[in-house]
C-alpha atoms as one frame of an Amber mdcrd trajectory, in Angstrom:
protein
 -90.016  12.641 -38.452 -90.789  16.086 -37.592 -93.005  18.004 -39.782 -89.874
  19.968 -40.961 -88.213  16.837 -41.955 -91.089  15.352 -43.521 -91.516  18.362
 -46.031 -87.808  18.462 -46.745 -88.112  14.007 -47.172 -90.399  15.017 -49.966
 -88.650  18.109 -51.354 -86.090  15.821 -52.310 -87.967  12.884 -53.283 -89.544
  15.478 -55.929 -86.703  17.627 -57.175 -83.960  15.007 -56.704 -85.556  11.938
 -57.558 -88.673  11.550 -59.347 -88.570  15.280 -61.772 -85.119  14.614 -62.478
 -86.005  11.208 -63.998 -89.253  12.285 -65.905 -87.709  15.305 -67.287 -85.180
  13.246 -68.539 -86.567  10.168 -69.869 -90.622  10.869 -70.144 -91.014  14.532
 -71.350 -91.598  14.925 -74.959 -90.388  18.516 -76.032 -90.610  17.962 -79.483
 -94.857  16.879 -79.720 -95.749  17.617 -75.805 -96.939  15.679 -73.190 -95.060
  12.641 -71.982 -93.614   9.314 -72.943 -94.302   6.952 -70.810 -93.800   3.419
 -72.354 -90.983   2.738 -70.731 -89.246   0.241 -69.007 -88.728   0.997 -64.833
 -85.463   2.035 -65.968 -86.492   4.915 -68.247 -85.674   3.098 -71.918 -88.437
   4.133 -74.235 -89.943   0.731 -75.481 -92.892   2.781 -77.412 -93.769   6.162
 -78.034 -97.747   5.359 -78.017 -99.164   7.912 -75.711-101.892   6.735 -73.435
-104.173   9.817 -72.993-104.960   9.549 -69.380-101.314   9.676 -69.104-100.692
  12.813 -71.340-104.052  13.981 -68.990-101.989  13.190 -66.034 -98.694  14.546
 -67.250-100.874  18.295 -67.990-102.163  18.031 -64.298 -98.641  17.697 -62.614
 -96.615  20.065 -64.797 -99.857  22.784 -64.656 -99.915  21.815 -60.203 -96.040
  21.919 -59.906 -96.247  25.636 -61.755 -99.339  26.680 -59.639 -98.594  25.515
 -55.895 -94.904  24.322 -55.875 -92.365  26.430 -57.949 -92.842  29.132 -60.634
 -90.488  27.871 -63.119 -90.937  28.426 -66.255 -90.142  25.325 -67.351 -93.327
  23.811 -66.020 -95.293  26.156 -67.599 -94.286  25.728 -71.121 -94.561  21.818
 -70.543 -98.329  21.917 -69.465 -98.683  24.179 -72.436 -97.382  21.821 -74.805
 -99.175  18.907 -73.037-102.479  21.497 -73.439-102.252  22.167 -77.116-101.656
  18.472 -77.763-104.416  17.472 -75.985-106.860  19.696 -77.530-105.308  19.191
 -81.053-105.074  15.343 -81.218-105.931  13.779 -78.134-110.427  13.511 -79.284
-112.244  12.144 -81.832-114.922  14.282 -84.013-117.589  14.097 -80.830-115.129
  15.476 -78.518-114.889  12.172 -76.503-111.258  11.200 -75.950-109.010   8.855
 -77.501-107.716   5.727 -75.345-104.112   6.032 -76.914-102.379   7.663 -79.706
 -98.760   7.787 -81.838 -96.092  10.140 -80.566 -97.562  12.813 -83.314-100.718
  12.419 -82.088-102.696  10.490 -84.819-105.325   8.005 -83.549-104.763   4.726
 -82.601-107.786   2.877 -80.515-110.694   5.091 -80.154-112.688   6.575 -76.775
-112.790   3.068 -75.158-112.303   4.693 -71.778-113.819   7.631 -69.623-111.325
   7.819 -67.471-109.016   9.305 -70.129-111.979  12.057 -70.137-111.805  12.529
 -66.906-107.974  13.011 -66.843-107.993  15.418 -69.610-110.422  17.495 -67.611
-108.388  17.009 -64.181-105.890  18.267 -66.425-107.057  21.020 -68.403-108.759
  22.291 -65.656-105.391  22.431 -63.134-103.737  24.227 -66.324-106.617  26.984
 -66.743-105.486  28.168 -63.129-101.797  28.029 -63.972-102.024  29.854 -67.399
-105.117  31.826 -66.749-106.396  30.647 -69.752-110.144  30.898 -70.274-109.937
  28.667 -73.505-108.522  25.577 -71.597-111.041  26.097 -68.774-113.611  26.136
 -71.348-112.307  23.628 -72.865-112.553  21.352 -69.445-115.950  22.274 -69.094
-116.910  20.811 -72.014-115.113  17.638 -71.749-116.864  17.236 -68.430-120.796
  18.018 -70.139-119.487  15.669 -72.547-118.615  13.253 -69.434-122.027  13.278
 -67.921-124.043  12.837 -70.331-122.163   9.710 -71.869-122.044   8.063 -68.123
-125.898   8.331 -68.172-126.551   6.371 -71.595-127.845   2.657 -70.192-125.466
   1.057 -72.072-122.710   2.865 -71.466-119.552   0.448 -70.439-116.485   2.449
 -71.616-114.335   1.574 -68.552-111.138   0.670 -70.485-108.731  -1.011 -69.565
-111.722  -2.603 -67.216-113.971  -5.376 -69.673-117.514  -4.233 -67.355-120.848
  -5.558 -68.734-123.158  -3.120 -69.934-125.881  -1.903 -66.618-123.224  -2.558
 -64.168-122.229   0.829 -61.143-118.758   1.265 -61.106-116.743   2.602 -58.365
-113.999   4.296 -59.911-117.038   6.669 -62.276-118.318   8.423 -59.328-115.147
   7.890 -56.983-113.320  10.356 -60.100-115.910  12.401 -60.819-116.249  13.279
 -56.939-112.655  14.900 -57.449-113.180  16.420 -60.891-115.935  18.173 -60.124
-114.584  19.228 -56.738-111.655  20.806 -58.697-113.557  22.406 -61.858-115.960
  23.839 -59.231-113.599  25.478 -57.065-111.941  26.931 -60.517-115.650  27.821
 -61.979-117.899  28.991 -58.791-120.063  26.938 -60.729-123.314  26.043 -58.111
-124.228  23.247 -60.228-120.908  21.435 -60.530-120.347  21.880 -56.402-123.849
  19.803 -56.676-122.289  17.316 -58.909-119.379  16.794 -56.554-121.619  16.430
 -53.583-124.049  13.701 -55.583-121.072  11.859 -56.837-119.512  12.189 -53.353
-122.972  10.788 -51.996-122.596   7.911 -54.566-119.509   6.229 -52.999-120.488
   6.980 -49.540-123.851   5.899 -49.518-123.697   3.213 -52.017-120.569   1.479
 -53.160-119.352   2.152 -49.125-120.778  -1.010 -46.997-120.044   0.363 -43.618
-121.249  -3.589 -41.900-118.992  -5.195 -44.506-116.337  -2.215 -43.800-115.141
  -2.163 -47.179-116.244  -0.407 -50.596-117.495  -2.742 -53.200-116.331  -1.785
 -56.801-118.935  -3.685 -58.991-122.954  -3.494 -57.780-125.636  -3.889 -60.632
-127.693  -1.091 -62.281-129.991  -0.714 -59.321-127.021  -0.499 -56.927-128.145
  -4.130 -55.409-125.112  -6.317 -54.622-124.080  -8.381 -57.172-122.904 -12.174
 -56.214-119.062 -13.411 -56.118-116.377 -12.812 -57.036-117.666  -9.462 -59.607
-119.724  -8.483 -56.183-117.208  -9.027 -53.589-114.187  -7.275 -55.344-112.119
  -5.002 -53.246-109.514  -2.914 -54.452-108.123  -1.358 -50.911-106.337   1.330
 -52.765-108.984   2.718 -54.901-110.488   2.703 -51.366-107.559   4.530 -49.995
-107.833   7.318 -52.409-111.376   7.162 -52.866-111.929   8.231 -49.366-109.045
  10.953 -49.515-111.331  12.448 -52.417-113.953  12.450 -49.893-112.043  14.132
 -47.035-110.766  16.871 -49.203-114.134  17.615 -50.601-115.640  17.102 -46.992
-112.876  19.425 -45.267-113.991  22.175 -48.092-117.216  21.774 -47.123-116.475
  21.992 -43.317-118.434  18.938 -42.519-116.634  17.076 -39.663-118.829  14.049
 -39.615-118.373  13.195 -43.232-114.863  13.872 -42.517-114.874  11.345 -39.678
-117.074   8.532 -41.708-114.271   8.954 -44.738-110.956   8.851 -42.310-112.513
   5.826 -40.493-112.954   3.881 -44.393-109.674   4.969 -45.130-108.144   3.022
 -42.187-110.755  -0.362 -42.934-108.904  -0.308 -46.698-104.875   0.180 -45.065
-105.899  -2.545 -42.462-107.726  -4.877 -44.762-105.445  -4.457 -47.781-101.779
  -5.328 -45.206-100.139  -8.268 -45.913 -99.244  -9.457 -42.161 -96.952 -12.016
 -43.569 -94.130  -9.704 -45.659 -95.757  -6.390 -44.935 -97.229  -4.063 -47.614
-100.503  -3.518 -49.394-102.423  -5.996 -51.241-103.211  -4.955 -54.957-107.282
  -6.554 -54.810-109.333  -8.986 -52.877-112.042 -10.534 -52.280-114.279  -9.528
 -49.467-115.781 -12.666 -48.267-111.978 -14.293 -48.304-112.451 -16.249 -51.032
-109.922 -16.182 -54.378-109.920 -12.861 -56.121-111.768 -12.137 -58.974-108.231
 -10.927 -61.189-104.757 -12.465 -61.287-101.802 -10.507 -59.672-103.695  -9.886
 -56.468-100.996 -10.325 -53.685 -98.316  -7.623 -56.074 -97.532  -4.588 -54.092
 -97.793  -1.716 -56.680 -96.008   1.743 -56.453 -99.601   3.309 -57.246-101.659
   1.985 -53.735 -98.671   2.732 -51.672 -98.415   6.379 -52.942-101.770   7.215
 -52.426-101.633   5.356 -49.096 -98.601   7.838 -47.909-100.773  10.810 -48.738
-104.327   9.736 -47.902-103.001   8.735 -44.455-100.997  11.652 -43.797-103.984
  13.863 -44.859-106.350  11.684 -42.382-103.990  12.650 -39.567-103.729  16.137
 -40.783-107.426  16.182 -40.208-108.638  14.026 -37.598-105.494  14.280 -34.933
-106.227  10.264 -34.563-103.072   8.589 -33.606-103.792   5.302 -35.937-103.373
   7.441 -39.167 -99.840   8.416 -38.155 -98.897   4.948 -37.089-100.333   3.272
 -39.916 -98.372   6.333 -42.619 -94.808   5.321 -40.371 -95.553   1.517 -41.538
 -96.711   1.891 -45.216 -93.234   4.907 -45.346 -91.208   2.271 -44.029 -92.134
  -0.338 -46.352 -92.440   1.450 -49.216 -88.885   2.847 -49.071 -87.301   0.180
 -48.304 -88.572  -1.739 -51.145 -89.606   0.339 -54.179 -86.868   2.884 -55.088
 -84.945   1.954 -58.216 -82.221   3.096 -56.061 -81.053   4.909 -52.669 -83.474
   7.490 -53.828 -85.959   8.726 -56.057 -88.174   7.148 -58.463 -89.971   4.055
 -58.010 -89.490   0.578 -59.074 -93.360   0.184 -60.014 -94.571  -3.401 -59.309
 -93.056  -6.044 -56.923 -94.266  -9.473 -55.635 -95.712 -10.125 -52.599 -92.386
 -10.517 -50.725 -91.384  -7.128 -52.120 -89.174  -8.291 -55.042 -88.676  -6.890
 -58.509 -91.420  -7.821 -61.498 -92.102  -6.659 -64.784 -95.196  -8.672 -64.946
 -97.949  -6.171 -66.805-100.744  -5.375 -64.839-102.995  -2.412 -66.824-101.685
  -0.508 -68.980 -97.726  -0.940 -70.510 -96.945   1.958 -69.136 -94.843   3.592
 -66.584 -96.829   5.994 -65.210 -95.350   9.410 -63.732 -98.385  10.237 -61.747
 -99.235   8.495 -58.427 -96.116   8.923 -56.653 -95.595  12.729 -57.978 -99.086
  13.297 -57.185 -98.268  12.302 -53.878 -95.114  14.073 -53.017 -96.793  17.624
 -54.634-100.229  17.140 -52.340 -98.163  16.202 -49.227 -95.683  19.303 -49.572
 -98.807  21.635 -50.311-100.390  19.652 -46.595 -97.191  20.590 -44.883 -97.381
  24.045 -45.488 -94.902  24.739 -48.789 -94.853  27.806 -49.639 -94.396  28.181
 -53.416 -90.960  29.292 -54.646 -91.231  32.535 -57.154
């Protein structure tokens, strides 16, 4: 496809498929933020609200208003989504719930940073669309909040991961890379920009095993390797978007070498993580080849695919190499053929490894809105989109 036809493939794919569905069946305009226990066809099964979902939710509708299309409509959304969050979605020490009713009364407590993280992602993406002081404030101290509970010893909230207490995780620094690239870029804050660059440093020089050519997600305390299968767990889509993390933070930097190293772990991950037998990417493995640590390793999820379509697109964008526009033709052509619910539009979000329909559960019992829109938002902002007034 031409670059023309790419950014019109994904001008539909968000304003005819996937925000015609969510405004429909996932937006809550009664409490804000967004329902999203649902089944793939968009039948409410629960209105518990996940809050790195309702985090999520805040981040699209605040990005959609900011760099897409000034409608109103997205506005008052991520201001709903806002004033939920801030009003229900934390606990007396400001550390954020794991899930919570439809009204926005607690149900399991802050079992997981990651909803932290997504509330600040969030928050932070809405300060810039509202100009709102308040919610960037707000951010800012959900991310203080962040850093110093990641640096207790024991600390092991990691939900819906069960990680032993003293273990490195990949997916702490691999978020907090982006979160602090964002909340820096909104703040001008010199020690955040440091923050991104140490957490950037993190997964590059630590959790990245450039003679194993793969990232590692579990190493112990000290960062030594830990043995099989916790130490030889791959995830190649976390790698995927890990490393586009690293190339947009590296490209804002201007360093071309760091852009290089991340492009070049990006394609390890796509190449590693193919099933050459049906096509597709793998959900985990192991690196040595040996059974994976978790269950449902050979389902293709809607999630890796989505970021695969971007990340690649954006290695191409900024290496020129001609494997990162091969490989994004494959993983397209795969992933439309086999995940939309129908000729168009939103995605059927888990399949088997032949590419077939499941409902099995994987994380959460959600449907999540996020990955895919994520995806289609970044990619029309990389091809140029101008935003509509």
């Amino acid at each position: 496809m031409t670059r023309a036809a790419l950014a019109e493939f994904y001008r539909r794919l968000l304003f005819e498929g996937l925000l015609p569905f969510w405004m429909e069946h996932g937006a809550d305009r009664e409490h804000g933020g967004v329902l999203s226990c649902m089944d793939e066809e968009g039948r409410v099964q629960s209105t518990t609200k996940y809050l790195w979902s309702q985090g999520r939710w805040l981040w699209l509708m605040a990005r959609l208003y900011n760099r897409i299309e000034a409608r109103p409509e997205f506005l008052e959304l991520a201001r709903r989504t806002a004033r939920f969050l801030l009003d229900h979605g934390a606990d007396a020490e400001g550390r954020f719930f794991y899930s919570v009713t439809r009204e926005g009364q607690p149900r399991e407590g802050p079992l997981s940073v990651f909803a932290d993280c997504f509330a600040v992602y969030g928050l932070n993406e809405y300060a810039r669309a509202a100009n709102d002081p308040s919610a960037r404030d707000a951010a800012l101290a959900a991310y203080r909040r962040i850093l110093a509970r990641i640096a207790d010893p024991a600390f092991a909230d990691l939900a819906p991961e069960s990680v032993p207490p003293g273990r490195k995780v990949h997916g702490v620094p691999m978020i907090l890379s982006s979160v602090a690239d964002e909340l820096a870029q909104t703040t001008a804050d010199a020690r955040i920009e440091a923050d991104a660059d140490r957490f950037a440093a993190e997964v590059m020089t630590r959790f990245l095993q450039p003679r194993r050519r793969v990232i590692l997600e579990f190493l112990a305390g000290d960062y030594g390797l830990l043995p099989p299968p916790e130490g030889t767990h791959v995830v190649p889509g976390h790698g995927i978007e890990s490393m586009w993390f690293q190339l947009r933070l590296a490209h804002r930097r201007g360093d071309a070498a760091w852009v290089r190293r991340a492009a070049e772990a990006m394609r390890w991950h796509v190449e590693l993580g193919w099933d050459r037998e049906y096509g597709g990417l793998m959900l985990h493995l192991d690196a040595d080849g040996n059974p994976p640590r978790f269950g449902n390793a050979d389902k293709k999820v809607w999630w890796v695919h989505s970021e695969a379509l971007y990340g690649l697109l954006l290695a191409h964008a900024l290496t020129g190499e001609d494997w990162a526009w091969e490989w994004y033709q494959r993983v397209h052509e795969w992933s439309f053929a086999h995940f939309p619910l129908r000729d168009f539009g939103e995605w059927w979000q888990r399949l088997d490894r032949q590419g077939r329909r499941v409902t099995d559960l994987i994380a959460l019992p959600v449907k999540d809105p996020f990955h895919l829109m994520r995806a289609a938002i970044l990619t029309l902002e990389l091809l140029g989109w101008e935003r509509r007034t």
